[in-house]
KEKE-192695 format. One record per residue: z, x, y of N, C-alpha, C, O in turn. Coordinates in pm, whole numbers, plus 50000, padded with zeros to 5 digits. Atoms other than C-alpha are relative to their C-alpha. Example, Ala and Ser with C-alpha at 12.3 -4.5 7.8 and 13.67 -1.06 7.14 Angstrom:
2
500005008949881507805123049550500005009050120500665019450118;499944991849881507145136749894500734992350109500904997450220;
***
This chain:
373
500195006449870197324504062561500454985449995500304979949886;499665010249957198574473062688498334996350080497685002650164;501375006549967195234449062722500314984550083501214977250040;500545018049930194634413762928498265001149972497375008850008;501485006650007191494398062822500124985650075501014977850042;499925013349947190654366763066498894994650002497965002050035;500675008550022188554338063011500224984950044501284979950083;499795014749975187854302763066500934987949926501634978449963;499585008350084188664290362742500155005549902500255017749918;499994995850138188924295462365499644994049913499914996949797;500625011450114187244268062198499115006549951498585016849993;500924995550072185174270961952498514994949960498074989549859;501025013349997182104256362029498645006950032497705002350097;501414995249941179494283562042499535009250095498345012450100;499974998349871179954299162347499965019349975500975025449941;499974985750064178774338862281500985007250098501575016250038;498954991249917181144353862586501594999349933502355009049934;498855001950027184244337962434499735005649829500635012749784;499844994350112183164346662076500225014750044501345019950042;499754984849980182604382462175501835006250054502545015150007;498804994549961185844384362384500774999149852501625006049796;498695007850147187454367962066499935011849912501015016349873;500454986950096185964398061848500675012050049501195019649967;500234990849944186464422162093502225001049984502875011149958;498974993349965190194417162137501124997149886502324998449911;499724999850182191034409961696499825012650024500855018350058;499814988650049189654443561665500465010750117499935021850115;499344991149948191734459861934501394997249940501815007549887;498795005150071194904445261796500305006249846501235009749773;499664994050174193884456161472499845015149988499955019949875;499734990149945193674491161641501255004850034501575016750031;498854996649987196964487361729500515001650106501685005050126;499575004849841196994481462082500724983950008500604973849939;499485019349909198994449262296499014993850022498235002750055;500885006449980196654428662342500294981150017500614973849923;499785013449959196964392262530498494998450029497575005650067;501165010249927194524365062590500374986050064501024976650019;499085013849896195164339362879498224991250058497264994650126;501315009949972192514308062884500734988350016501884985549982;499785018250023192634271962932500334998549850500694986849861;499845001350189193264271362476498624998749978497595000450043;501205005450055191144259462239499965002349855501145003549822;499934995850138190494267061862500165009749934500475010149815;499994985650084190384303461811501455004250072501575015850112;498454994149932194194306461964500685002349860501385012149833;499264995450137195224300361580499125014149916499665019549820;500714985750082192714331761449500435009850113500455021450071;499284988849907194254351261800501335002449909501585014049875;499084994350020197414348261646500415005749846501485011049815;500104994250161196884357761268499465010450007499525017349906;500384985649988195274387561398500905009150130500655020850161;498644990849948198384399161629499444999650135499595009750203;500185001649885197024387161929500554989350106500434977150095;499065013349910199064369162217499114993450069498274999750133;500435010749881197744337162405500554996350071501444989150026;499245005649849199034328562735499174988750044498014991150012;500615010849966197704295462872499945001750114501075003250162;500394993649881196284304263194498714989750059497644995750049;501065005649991193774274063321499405008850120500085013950209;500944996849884190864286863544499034993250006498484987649911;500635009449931188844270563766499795003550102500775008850154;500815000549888186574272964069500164988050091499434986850189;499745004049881188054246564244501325003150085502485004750048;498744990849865190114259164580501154993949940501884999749860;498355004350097193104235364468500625004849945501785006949982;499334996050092193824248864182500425014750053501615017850039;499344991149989194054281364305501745005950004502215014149926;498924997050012197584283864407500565001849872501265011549845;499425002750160198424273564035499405014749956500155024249938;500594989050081196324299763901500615015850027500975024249944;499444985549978197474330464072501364998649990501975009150010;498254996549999201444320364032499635001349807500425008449744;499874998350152200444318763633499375015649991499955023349915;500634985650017198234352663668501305004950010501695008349899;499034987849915201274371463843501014996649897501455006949845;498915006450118203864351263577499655010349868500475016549800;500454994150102201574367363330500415015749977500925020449876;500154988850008201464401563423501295003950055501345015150107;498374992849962205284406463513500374997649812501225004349753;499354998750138205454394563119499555009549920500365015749851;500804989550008202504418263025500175010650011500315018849919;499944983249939202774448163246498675006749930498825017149867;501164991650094198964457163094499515014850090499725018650205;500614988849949197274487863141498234994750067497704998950171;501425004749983193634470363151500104986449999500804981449912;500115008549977192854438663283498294995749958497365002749998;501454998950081189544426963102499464985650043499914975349993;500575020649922187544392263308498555003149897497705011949883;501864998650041184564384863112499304985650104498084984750111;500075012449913184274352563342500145001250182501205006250219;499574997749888184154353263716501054992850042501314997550153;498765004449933187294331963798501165008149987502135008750062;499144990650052189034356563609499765016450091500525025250132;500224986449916187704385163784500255000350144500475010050216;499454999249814188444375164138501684996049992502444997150089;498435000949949191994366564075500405008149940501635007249936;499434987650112192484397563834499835011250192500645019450235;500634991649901190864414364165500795003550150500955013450222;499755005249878192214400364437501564992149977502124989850085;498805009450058195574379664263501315007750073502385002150101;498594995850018198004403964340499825013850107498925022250101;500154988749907198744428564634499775015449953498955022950006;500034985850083199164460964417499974997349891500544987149852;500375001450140198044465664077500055016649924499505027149958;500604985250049198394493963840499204997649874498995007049798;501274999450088195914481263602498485001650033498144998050146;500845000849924192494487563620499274990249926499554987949809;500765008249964189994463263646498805000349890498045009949904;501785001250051186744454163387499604992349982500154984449905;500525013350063184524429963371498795002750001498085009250078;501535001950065181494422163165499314992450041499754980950042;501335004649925178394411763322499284993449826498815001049742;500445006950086177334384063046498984992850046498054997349979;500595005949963175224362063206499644999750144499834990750226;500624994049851173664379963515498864990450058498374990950170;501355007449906170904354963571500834989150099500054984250181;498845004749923174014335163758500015010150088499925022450087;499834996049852174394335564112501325009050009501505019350073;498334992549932178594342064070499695014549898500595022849915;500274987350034177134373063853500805007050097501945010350065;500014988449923177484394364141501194997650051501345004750151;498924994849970180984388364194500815009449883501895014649909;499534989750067181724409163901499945014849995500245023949918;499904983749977181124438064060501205006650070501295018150113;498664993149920184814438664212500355008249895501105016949938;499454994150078185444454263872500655016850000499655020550060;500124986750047186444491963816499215003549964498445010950025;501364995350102184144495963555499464984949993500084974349987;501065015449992181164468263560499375005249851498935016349822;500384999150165180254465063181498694994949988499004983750029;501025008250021176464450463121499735003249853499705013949793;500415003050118175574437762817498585004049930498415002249809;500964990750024172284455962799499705006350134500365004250236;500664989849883170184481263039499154985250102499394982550220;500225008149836168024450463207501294993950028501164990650146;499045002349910171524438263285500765008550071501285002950167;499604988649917172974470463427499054998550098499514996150210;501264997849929169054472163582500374989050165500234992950281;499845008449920170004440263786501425000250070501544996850187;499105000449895173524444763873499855016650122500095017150243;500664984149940172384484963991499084989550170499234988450292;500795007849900170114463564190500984990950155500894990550278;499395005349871172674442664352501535004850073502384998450135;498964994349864175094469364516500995007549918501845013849982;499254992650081176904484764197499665013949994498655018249938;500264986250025177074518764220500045007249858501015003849790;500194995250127176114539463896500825000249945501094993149848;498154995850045179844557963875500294989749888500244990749766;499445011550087181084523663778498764994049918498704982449957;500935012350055178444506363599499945005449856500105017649844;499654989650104178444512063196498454987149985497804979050051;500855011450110176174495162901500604999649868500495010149804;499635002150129177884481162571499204987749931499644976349940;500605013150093175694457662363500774995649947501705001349889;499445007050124176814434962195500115000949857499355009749817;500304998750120177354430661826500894992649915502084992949949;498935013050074179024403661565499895006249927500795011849990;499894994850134178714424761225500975001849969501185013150012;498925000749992181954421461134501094996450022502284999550007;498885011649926183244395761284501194991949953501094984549856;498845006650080186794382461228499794985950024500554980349946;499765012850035186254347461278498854993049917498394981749934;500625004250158184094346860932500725012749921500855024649951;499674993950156185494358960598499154999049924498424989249937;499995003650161184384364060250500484995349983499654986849949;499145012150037187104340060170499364990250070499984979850048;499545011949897185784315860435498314999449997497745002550101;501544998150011181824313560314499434985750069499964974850049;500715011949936179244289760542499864992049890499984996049774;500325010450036178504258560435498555001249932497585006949982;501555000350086175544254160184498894990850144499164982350230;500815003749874172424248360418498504999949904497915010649890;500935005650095169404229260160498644997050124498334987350192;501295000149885166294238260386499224994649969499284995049847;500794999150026163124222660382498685013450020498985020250119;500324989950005160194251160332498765000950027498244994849934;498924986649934158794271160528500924993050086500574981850124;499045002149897161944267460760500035005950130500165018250129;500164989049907161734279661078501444991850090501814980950134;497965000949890165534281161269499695007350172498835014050229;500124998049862166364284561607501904998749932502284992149835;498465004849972170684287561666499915003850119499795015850143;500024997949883170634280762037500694988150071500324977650019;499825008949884172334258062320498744992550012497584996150032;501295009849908170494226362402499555000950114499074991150171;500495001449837169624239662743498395005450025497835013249947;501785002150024165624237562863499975020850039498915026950024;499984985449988166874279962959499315011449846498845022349816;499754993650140166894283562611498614997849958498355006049870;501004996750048163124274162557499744990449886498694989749823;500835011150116163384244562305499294990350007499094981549923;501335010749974160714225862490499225007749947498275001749897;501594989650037158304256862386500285003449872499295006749807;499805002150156159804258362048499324985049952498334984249879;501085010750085158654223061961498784995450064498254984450052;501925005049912155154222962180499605010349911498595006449853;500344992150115154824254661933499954990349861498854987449815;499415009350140156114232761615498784991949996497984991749902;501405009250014153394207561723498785004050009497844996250025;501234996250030150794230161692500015006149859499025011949814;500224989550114151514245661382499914983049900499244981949798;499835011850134152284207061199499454996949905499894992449799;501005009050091149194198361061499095009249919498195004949847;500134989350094148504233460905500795003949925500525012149838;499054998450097151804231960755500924991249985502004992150044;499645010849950152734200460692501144997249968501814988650024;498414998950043155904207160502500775007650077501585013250003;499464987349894157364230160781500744994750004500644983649952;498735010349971160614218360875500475012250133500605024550133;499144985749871162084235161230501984986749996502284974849983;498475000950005166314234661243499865006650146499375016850194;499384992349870167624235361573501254993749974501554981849960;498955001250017170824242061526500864999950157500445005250260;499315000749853173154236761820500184989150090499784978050053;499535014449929174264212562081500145002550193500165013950239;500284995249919174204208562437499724991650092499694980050051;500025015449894173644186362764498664994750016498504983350061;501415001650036169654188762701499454995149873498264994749841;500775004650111169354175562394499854987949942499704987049821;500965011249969168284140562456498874998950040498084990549998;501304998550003165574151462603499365008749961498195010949993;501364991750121164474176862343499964991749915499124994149828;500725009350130164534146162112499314988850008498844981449921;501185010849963162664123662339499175010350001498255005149937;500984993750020160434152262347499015001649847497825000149817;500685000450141160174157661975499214988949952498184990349886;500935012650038159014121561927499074997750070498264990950007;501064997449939156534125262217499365006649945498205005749988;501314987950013154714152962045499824993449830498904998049763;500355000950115155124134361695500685001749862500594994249765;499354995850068157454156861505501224997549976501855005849910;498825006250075160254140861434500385000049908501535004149891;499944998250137159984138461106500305010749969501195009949884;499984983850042160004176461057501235006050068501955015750042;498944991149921162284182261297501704992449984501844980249976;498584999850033166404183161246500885006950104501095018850130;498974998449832168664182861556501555003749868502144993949820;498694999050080171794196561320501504998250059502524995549996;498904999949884174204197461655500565011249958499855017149877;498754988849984177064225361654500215005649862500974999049792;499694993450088177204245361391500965010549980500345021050000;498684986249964180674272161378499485011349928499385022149986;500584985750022179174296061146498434997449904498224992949792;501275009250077175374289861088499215014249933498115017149979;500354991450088174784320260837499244991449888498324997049828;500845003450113173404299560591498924994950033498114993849941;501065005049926170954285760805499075013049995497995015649942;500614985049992170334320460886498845001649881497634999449887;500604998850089169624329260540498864994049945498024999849877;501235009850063167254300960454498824999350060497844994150008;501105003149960165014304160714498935012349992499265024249998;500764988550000161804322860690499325002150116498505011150131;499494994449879161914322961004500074993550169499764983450231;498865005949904163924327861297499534999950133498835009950149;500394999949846163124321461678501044996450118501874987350118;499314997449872164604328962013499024997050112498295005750160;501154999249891162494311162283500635000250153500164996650261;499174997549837164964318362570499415001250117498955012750113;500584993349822163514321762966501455009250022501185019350088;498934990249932166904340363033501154999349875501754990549813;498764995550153169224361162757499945016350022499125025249998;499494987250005171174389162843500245008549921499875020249931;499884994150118172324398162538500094991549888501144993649827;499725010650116171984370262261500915009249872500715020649830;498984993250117174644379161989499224991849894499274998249790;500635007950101172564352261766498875012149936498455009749822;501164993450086169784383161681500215010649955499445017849891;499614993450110171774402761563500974994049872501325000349772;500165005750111172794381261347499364999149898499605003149784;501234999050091169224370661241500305013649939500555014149819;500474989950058169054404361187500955004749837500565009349729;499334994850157171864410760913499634991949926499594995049807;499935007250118171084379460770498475001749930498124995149833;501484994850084167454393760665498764995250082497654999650052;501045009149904165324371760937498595001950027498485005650144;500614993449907162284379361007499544990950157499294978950162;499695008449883162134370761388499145000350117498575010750149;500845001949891160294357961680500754998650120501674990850098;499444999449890161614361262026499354996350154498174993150166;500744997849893160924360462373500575014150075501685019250059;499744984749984160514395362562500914999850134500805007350231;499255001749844162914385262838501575009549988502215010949884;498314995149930166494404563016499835003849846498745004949790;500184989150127167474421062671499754997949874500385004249789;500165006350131166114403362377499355013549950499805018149844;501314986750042163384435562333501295011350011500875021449956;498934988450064166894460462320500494996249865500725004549778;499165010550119168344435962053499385004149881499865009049779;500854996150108165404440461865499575011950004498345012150008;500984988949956164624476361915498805001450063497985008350002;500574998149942162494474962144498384993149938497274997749964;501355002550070159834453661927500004999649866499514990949794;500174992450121160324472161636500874988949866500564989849748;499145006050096162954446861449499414983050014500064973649967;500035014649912161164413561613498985002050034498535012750074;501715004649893157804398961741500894996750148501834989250176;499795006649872158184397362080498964991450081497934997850102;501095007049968156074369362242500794998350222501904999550275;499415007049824156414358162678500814988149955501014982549848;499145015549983158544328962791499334992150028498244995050078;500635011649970157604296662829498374997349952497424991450003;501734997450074154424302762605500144995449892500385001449788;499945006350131154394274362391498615008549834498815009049713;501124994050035150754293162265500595009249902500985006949788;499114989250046152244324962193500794998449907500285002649802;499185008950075155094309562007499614997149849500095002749750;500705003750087153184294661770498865010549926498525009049809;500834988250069150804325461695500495007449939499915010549835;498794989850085153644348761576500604991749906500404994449787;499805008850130155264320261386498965001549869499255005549756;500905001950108152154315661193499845014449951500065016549831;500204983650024151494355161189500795000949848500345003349736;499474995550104154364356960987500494985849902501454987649827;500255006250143154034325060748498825003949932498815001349811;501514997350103150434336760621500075013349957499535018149858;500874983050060150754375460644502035003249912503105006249965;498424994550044153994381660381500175015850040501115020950102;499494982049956153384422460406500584998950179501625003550225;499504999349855153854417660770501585000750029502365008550082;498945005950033156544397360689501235009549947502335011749997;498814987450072158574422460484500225007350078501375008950118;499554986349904158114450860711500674993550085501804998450086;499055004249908159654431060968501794998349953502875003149987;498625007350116162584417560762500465018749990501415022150060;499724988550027162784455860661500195010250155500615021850159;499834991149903162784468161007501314998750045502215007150048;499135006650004164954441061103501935009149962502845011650041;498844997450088167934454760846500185017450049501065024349999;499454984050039167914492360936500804999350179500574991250269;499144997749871170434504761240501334992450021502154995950106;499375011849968172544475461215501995005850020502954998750050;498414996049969176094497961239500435000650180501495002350240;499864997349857175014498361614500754987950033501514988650130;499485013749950176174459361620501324998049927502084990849992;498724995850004179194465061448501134996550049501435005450128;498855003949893182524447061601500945015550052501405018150164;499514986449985183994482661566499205010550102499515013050219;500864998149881181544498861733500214994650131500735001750217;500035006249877181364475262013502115003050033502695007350132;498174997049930185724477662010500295015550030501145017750116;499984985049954185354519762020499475001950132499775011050209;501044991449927182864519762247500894992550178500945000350274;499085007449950185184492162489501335010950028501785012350142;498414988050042188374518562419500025008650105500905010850188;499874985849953186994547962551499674997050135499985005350221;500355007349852185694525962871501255003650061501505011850150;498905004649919188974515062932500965019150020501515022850124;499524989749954190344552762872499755006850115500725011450176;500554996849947187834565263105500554995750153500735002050257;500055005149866188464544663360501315001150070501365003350191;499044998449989191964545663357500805016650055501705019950132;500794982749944191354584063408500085004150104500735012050172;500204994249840189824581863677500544990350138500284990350258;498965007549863192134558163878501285007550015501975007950117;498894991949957194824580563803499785012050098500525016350186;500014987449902192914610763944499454997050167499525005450256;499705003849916192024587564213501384998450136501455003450248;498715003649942195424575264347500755016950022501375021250119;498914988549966196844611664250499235006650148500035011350229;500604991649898194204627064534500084991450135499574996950233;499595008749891195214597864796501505007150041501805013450143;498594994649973198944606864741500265011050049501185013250128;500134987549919198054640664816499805002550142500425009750221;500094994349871196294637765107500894988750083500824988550206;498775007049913198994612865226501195004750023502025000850106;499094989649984201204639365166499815008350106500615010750196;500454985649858199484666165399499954989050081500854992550158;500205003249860198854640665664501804995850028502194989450126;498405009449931202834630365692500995015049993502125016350041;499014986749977204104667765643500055004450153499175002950237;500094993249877205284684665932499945011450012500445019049929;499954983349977204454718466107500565009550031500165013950139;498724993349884207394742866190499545004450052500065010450145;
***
């Protein structure tokens, strides 16, 4: 197949939709399909093209202006292209993949990543509407997607080409216990209730050290916060980390205090890297983790909570293990392969059924223009 994957960008700065696309369209390439990617650039354009993947420079943008520009580079694109599947994981991409071009014989998909967004629900012009777990199917079902089209592919990094064995994280010298977070500085993400947790656990463990790894437009005021509650000292703003596996590894443990997460690709991470992990039970963190079973699940915004499972699992080690051990089993489900098979047969599917579409139009456009002797 001839593929288009479209996006905003390609930097490398964290951003789980563009990693995933980035994964998603290495291991179609390395399948042996065409495969283009057209963004504004960015850092992973040199790992697109060592893995046989084309970049087209394609800026998108939500302001009207630009439009004109954008759809003469879309249409530029796809007369050089000619794809079979047009793939938006972004809504700017999906309305001019949608709407760009009078006739199209590609069909249409886009992944529903971040449904708690309003422009969510323009990704339902798709063919096939992809959600990143069941409560995100649950919610676009909700807002006007009919079943037919609507799929579910989780996510999954195990495998991921932009880490090697040749290309090992950075040594990461924890203080102990460690408790990690790899999340966006945004207050969505819950690291006000990560360190109102932190400051209750301090003075029962006074060597604790919390890593928040990551970076972000909120994180001035999670570090006027941290010094409001005290912890400063303990606490380590690390900023941007590209591959924070070793972090992973060191911590005993890992937390996700998200109010809204569709599909975090960060827990399955934790999970290969041995974690045992605390979460919040929000949109699909509780699929991520089996349903509980791989992960404490605690509410959002429950600094309380937070802090009770943390401690749970610094005092009780058996606990501890079984988790860690639950953690590690299933993990071929997250798989980049996996997630690129399961993507494949979408796009076969769909492609399918636009042909047996169009062929049953042509038909009856046939009988209505025949004549009767």
């Amino acid at each position: 197949m001839k593929i288009v994957h479209l996006a905003n960008h390609a930097q490398n700065v964290g951003n789980g939709i563009v990693n995933m696309m980035v994964d998603l369209a290495c291991m179609q390439a390395r399948a042996g399909h065409e495969v283009t990617v057209a963004t504004s650039g960015g850092g992973f354009e040199a790992l697109l093209e060592r893995h046989g993947v084309r970049h087209v420079h394609l800026p998108q943008s939500r302001e009207p202006w630009r439009l004109p520009a954008m759809l003469a580079g879309f249409n530029r694109m796809l007369r050089q292209c000619d794809p079979d599947v047009v793939h938006a994981h972004m809504m700017t991409g999906a309305l001019i993949a949608r709407f760009g071009v009078l006739r199209r014989r590609y069909v249409l998909i886009t992944t529903v990543h971040n449904e708690f967004q309003k422009s969510a629900s323009l990704m339902r012009f798709g063919d096939r509407v992809v959600a990143v777990s069941r409560a995100v199917a649950a919610s676009m079902a909700a807002r006007g997607v009919p079943a037919e089209r609507l799929s579910v592919v989780r996510n999954g990094t195990i495998g991921t080409p932009r880490f090697t064995p040749a290309e090992p994280a950075a040594a990461a010298r924890l203080d102990h216990p460690a408790i990690v977070t790899v999340a966006g500085m945004y207050e969505r993400k819950g690291i006000q209730d990560l360190l109102r947790a932190f400051a209750q656990l301090y003075e029962r463990f006074p060597t604790a050290a919390l890593y928040l790894v990551g970076d972000g437009p909120d994180r001035q005021m999670m570090e006027a916060l941290a010094q409001e509650l005290g912890v400063t000292a303990r606490t380590h703003f690390t900023g941007f980390v590209a591959n924070p596996r070793a972090h992973l590894a060191e911590a005993d443990v890992f937390v996700l205090a998200s109010h809204k997460e569709p599909g975090g690709l960060v827990l399955c991470e934790a999970r290969e890297a041995g974690c045992a992990i605390v979460a919040t039970g929000v949109d699909g963190n509780p699929e991520m983790l089996d349903d509980g079973n791989a992960g404490l699940l605690v509410p959002p915004a429950s600094p309380d909570a937070l802090a009770r499972a943390i401690e749970r699992l610094l005092t009780d080690a058996p606990a501890r293990a079984e988790l860690v051990a639950q953690a590690r089993r299933g993990l071929e489900t997250f798989h980049v392969k996996h997630v690129c098979d399961a993507y494949l047969s979408l796009y076969e599917q769909t492609i399918e059924q636009s042909q047996s579409v169009h062929g049953a139009r042509k038909a009856v456009h046939g009988v209505h223009n025949s004549t009767t002797p």
